[in-house]
C-alpha positions in Angstrom: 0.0 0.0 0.0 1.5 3.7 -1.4 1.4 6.3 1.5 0.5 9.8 0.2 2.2 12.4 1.4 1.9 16.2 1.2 4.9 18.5 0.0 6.8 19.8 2.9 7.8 23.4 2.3 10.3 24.1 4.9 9.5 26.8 7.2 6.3 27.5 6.3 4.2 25.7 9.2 6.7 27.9 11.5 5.8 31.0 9.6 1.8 30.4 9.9 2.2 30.0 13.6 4.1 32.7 14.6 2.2 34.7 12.4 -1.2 33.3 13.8 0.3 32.4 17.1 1.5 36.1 18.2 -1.2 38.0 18.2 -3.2 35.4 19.8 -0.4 35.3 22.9 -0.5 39.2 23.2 -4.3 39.4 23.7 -3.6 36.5 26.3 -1.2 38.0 28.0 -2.0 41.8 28.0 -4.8 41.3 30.6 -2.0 39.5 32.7 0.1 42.1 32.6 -2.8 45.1 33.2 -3.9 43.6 35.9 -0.4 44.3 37.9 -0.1 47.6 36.4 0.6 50.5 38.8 -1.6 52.6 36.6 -4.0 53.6 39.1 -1.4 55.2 41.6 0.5 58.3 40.8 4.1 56.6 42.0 5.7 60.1 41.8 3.8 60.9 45.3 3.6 59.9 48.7 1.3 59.7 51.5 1.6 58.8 55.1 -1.4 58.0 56.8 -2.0 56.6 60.4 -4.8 55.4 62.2 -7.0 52.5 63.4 -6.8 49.2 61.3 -10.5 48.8 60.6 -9.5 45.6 58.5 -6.9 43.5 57.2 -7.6 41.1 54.4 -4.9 38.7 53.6 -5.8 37.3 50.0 -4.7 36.3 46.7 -4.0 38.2 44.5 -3.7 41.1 46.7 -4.2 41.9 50.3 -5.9 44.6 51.8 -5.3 47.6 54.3 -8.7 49.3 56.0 -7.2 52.1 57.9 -9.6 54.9 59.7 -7.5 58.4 59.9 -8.7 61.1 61.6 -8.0 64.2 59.3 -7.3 67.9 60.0 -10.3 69.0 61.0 -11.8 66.4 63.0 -13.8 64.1 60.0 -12.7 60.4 59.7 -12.0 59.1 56.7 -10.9 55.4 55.9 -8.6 54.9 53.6 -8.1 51.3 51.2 -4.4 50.5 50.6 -3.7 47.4 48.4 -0.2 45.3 48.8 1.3 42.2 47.0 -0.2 38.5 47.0 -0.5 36.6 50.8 2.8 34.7 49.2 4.4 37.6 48.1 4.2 39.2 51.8 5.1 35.8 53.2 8.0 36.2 51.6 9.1 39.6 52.8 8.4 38.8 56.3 4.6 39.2 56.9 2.1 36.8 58.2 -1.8 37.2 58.4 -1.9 37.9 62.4 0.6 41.2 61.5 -2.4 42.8 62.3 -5.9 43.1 63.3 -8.8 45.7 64.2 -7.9 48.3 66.0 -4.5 48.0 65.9 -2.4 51.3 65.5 -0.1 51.5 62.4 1.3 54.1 60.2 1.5 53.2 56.1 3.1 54.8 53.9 2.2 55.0 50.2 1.9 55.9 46.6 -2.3 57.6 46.6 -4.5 56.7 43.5 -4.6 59.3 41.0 -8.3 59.8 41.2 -7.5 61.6 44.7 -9.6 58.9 46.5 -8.7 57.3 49.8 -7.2 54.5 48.3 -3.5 53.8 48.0 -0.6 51.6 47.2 1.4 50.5 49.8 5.0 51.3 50.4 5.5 50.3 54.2 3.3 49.5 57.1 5.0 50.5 60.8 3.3 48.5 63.3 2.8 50.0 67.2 5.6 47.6 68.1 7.9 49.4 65.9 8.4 47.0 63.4 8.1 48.0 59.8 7.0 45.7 57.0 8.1 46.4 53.6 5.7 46.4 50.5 6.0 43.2 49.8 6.8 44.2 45.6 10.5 45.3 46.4 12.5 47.7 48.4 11.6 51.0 48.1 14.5 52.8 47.1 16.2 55.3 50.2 14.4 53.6 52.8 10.7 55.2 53.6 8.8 56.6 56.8 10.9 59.4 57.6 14.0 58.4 56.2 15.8 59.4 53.1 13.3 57.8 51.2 10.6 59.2 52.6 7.8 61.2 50.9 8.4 62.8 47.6 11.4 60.2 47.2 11.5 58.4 43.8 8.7 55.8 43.6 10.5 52.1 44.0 10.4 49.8 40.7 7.5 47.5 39.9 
């Protein structure tokens, strides 16, 4: 029995995919890669906010800061920072029991560019004194107070 066989043209199966294949991987991966975008935070800017931890929500695939402040002229206000993945902050030294309601803490932060309450964190200093990095990288400089502190270059991402 004769086996029929198509002409091979070298390269051209290679060709069709990566012209098919490419465009089909961005639109796959470009909602990966918006979803950690920065976008929403002016990372020129700083803000340093302390208060009351009205919540702390350790999740995937970010965690959450509640923090009530007490502004200037007596109105609370409770601000909403994000930070990295539960196993991203494992890895920079948190846990989930870092904090709880009512704890005191000071955060520092990048503030969303829609001048909402809402932030993205920098550094969290606990009553104890203990400071926990971002949990996306050293901030360049250092942060509350320091060298780094506000108005210092944003940290990479």
């Amino acid at each position: 029995m004769k086996v029929f066989r198509l002409p091979r043209f070298p390269g051209l199966l290679e060709t069709a995919l990566i012209v098919a294949g490419g465009p089909a991987l961005a639109l796959v991966a470009a909602p990966a890669s918006a979803h950690h975008s920065a976008a929403p935070f002016d990372m020129t800017k700083k803000v340093v906010v302390s208060g009351t931890v009205e919540k702390w929500v350790w999740s995937n695939p970010h965690s959450w800061l509640y923090l009530r402040s007490v502004k200037p002229d007596g109105t609370q206000v409770i601000w909403g920072f994000e930070a990295g993945s539960a196993g991203m902050l494992a890895r920079s030294g948190w846990n989930s029991h870092d904090m709880k309601a009512g704890d005191k803490v000071t955060v520092s932060g990048f503030p969303s560019r829609n001048g909402k309450p809402v932030g993205l964190i920098n550094e969290v200093r606990l009553a104890t004194g203990r400071v926990l990095g971002s949990g996306f990288g050293a901030a360049p400089g250092g942060g509350l107070g320091g060298p780094g502190g506000p108005g210092s270059a944003p940290h990479p991402r």
